[in-house]
N, CA and C atoms as a LAMMPS dump frame, in Angstrom:
ITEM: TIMESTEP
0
ITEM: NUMBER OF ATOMS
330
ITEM: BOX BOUNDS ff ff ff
-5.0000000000000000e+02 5.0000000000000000e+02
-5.0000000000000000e+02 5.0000000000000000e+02
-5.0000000000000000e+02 5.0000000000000000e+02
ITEM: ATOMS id mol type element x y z
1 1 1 N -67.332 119.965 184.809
2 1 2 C -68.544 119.471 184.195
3 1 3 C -68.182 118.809 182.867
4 2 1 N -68.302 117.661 182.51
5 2 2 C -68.009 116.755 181.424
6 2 3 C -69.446 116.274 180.439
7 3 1 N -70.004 117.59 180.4
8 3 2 C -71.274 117.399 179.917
9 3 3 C -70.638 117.97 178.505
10 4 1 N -71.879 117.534 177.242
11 4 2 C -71.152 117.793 176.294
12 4 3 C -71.89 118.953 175.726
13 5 1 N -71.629 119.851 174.984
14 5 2 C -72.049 121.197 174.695
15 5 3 C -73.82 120.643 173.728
16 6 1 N -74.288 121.599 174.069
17 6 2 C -76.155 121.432 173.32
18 6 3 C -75.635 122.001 172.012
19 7 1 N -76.096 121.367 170.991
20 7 2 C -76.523 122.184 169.669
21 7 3 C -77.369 123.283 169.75
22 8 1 N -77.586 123.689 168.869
23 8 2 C -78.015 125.22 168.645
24 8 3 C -79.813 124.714 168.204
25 9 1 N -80.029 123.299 167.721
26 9 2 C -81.274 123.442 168.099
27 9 3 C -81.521 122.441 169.4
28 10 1 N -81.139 122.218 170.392
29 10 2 C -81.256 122.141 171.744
30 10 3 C -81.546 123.053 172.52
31 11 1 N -80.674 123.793 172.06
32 11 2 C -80.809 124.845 172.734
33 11 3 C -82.188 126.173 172.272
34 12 1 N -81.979 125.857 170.727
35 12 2 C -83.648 126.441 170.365
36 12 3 C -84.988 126.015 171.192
37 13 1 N -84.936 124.475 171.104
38 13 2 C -85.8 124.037 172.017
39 13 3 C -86.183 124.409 173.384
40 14 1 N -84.874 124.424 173.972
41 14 2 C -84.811 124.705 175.174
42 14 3 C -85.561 126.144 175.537
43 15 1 N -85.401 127.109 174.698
44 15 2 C -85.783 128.679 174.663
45 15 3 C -87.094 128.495 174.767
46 16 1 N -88.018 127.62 173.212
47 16 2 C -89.514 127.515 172.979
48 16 3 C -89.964 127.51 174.451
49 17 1 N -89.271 125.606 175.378
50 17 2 C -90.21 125.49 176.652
51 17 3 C -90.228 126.138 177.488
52 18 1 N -89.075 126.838 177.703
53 18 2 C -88.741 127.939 178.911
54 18 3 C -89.973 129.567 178.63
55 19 1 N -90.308 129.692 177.486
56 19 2 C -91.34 130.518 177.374
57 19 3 C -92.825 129.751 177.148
58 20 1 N -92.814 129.012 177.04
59 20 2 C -94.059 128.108 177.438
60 20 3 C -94.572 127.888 178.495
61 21 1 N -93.592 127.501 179.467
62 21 2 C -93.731 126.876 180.638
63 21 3 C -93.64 127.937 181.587
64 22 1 N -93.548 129.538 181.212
65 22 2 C -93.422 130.403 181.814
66 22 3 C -94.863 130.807 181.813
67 23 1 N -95.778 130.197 181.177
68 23 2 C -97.1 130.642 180.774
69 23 3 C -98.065 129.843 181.78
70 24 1 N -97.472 128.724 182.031
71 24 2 C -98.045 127.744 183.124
72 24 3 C -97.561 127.996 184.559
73 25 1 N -97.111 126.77 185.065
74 25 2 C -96.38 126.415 186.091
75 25 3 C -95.646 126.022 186.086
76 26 1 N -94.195 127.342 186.305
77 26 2 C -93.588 126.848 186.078
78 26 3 C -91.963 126.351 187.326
79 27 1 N -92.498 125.269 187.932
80 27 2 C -91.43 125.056 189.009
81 27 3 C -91.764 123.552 189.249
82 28 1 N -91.037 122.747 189.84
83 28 2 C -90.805 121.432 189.814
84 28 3 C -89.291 121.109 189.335
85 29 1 N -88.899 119.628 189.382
86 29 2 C -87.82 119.095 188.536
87 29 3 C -87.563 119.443 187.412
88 30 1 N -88.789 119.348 186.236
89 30 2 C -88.86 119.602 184.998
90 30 3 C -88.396 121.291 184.704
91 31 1 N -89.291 121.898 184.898
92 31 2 C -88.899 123.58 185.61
93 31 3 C -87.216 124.073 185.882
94 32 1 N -87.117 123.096 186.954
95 32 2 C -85.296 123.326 187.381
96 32 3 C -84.41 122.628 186.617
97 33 1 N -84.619 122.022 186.218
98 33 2 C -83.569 121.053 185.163
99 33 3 C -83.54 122.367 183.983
100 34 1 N -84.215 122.515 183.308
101 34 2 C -84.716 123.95 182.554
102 34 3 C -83.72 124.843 182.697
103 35 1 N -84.175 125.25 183.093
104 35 2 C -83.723 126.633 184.823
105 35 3 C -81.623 126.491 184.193
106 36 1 N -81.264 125.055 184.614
107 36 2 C -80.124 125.025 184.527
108 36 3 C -79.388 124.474 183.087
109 37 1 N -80.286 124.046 182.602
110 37 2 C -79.916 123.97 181.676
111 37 3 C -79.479 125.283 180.195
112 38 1 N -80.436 125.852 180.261
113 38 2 C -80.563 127.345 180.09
114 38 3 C -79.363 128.163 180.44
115 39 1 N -78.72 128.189 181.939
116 39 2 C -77.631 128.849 182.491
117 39 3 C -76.382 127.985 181.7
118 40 1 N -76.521 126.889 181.177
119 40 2 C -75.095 125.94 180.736
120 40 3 C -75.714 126.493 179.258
121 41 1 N -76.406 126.955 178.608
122 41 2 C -76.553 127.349 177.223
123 41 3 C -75.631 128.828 177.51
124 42 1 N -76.286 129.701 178.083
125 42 2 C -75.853 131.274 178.645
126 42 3 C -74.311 131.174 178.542
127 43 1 N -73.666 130.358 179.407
128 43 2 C -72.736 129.816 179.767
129 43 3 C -71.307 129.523 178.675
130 44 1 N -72.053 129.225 177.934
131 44 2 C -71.357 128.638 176.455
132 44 3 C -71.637 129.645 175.75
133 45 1 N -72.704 130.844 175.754
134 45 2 C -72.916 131.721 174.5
135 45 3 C -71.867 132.722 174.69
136 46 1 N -71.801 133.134 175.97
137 46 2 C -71.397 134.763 176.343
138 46 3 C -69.957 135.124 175.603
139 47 1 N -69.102 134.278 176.01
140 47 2 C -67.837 134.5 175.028
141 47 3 C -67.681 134.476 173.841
142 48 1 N -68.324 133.867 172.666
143 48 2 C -68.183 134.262 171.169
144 48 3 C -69.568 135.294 171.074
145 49 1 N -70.162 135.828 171.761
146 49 2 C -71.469 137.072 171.738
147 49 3 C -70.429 137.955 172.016
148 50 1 N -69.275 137.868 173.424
149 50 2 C -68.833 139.05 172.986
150 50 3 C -67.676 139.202 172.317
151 51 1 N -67.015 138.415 171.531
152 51 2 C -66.366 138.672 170.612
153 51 3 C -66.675 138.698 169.334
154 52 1 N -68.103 139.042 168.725
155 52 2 C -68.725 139.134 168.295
156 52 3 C -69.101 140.359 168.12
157 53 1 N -69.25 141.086 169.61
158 53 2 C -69.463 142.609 169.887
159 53 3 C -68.091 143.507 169.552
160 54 1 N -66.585 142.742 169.899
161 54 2 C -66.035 143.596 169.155
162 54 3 C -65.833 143.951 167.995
163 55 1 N -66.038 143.1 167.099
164 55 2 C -66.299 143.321 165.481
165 55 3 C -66.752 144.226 165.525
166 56 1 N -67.847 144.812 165.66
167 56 2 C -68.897 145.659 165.627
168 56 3 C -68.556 147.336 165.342
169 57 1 N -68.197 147.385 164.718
170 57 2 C -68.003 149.477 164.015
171 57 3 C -68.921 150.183 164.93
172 58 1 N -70.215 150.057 164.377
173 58 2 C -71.319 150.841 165.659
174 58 3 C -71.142 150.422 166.972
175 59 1 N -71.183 151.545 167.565
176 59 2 C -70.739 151.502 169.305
177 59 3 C -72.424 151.578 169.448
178 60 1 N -73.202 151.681 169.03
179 60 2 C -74.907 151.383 169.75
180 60 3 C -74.768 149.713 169.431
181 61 1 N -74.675 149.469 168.47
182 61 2 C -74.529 148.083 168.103
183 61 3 C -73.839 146.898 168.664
184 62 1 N -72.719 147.359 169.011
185 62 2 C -71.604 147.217 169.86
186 62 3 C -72.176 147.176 171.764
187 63 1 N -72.709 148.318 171.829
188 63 2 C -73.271 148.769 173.231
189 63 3 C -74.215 147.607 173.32
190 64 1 N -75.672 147.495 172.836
191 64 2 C -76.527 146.273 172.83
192 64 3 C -75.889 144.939 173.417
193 65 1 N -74.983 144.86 172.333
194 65 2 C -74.895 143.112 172.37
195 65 3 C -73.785 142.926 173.622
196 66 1 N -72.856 143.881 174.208
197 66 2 C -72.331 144.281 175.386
198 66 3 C -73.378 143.873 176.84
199 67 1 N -74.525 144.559 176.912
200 67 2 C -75.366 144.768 177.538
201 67 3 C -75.99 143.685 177.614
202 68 1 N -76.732 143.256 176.463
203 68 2 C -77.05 141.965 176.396
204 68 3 C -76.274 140.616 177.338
205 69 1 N -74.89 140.872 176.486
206 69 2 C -74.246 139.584 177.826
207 69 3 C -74.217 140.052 178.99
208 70 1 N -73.734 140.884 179.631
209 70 2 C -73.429 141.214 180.971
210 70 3 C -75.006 141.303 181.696
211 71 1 N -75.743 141.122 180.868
212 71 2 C -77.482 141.082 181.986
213 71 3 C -77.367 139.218 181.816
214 72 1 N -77.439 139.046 180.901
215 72 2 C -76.758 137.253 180.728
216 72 3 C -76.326 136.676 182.223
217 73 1 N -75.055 137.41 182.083
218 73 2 C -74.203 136.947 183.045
219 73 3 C -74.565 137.453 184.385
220 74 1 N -75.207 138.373 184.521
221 74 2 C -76.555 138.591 185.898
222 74 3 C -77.255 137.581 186.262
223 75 1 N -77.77 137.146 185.141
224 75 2 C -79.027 136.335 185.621
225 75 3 C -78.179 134.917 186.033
226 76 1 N -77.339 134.693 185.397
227 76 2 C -76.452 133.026 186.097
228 76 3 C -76.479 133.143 187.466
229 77 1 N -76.208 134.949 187.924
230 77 2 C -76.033 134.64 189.428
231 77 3 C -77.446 135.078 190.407
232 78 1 N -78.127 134.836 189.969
233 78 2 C -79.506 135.29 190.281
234 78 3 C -80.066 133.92 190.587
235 79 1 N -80.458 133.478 191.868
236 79 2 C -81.201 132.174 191.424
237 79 3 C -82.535 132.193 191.936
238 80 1 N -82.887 133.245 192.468
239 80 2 C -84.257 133.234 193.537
240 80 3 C -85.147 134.092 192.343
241 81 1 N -86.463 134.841 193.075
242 81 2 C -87.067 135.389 192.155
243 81 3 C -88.324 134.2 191.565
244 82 1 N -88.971 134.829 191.365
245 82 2 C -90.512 134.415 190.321
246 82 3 C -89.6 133.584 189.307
247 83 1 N -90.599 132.029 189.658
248 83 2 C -89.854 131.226 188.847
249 83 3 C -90.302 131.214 187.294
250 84 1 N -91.369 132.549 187.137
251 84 2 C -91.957 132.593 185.644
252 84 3 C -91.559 133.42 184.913
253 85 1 N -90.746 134.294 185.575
254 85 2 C -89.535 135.362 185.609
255 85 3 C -88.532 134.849 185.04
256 86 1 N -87.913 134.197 186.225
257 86 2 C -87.024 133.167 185.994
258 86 3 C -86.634 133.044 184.544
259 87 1 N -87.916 132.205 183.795
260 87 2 C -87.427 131.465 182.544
261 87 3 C -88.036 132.168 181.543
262 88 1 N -88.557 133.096 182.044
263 88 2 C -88.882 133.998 180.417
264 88 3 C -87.266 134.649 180.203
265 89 1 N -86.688 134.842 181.206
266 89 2 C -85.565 136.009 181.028
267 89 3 C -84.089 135.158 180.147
268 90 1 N -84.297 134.502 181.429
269 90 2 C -83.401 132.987 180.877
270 90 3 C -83.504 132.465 179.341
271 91 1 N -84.489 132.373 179.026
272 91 2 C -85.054 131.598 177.969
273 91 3 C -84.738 132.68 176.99
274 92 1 N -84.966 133.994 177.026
275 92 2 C -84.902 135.248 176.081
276 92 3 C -83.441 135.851 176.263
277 93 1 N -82.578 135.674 177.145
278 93 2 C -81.254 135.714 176.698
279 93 3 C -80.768 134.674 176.333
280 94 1 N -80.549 133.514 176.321
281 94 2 C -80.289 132.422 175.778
282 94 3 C -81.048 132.508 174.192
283 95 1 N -81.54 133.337 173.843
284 95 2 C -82.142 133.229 172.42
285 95 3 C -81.272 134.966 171.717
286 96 1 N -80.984 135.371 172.446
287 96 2 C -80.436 136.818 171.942
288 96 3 C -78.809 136.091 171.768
289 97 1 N -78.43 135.635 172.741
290 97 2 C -77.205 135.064 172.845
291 97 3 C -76.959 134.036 171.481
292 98 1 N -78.227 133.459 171.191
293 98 2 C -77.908 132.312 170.465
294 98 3 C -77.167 133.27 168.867
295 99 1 N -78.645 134.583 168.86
296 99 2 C -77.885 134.726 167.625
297 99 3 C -76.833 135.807 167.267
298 100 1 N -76.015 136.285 168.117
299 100 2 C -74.817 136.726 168.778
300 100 3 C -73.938 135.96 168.129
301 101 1 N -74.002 134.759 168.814
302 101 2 C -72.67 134.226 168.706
303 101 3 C -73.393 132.568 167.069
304 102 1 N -74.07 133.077 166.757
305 102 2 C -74.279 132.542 165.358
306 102 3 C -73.504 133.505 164.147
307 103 1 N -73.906 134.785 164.342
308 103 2 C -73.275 135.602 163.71
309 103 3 C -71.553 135.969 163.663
310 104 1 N -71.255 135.693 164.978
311 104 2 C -69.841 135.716 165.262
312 104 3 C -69.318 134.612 164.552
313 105 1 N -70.21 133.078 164.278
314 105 2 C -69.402 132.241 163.861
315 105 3 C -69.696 132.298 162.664
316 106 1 N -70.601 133.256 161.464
317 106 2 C -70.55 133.139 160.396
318 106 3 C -69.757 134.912 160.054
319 107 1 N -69.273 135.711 161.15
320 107 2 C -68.337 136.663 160.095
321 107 3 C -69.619 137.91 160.18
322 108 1 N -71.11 137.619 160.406
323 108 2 C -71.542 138.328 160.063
324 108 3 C -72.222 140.03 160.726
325 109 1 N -72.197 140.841 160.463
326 109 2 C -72.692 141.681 161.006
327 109 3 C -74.388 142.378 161.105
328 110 1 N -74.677 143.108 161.634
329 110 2 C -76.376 143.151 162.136
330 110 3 C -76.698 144.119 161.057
């Protein structure tokens, strides 16, 4: 894939419509483009989220953001299911993820 990585407010964006559009209807092109786009955000977060998690002294703290990716990395392989489901979940790990690995790239801890 020679697509080029989303910024962090692309990818903000991306979170807002995916819980918006979870409020409507949400399936079509617009919907699935979403859908995957979301999984290529996920995609790009999970590895500095969890190196991020090893920093982490607290093992609850540590445990979370663990948990957090690996349900992440569930849902990539999940593709069926309530498509309003779908993108609330999508949309809300892709926003946990975002600030995971924001923190990982500023050093910082929770």
């Amino acid at each position: 894939m020679n697509e080029l990585p989303a910024t962090w407010v692309d990818m903000g964006r991306d979170v807002d419509l995916a819980l918006a559009l979870a409020e409507g209807r949400p399936t079509g092109p617009v919907a699935d483009e979403l859908r995957r786009r979301l999984r290529s955000h996920i995609e790009q977060l999970v590895t500095p989220a969890e190196a991020y998690a090893t920093t982490l002294a607290d093992n609850r703290a540590r445990d979370i953001v663990e948990k957090t990716a690996e349900h992440a990395c569930a849902l990539l392989r999940d593709q069926g299911g309530d498509p309003a489901a779908s993108l609330r979940l999508l949309g809300k790990a892709t926003y946990h993820l975002m600030r995971y690995a924001s923190a990982h790239r500023r050093g910082l801890r929770p």
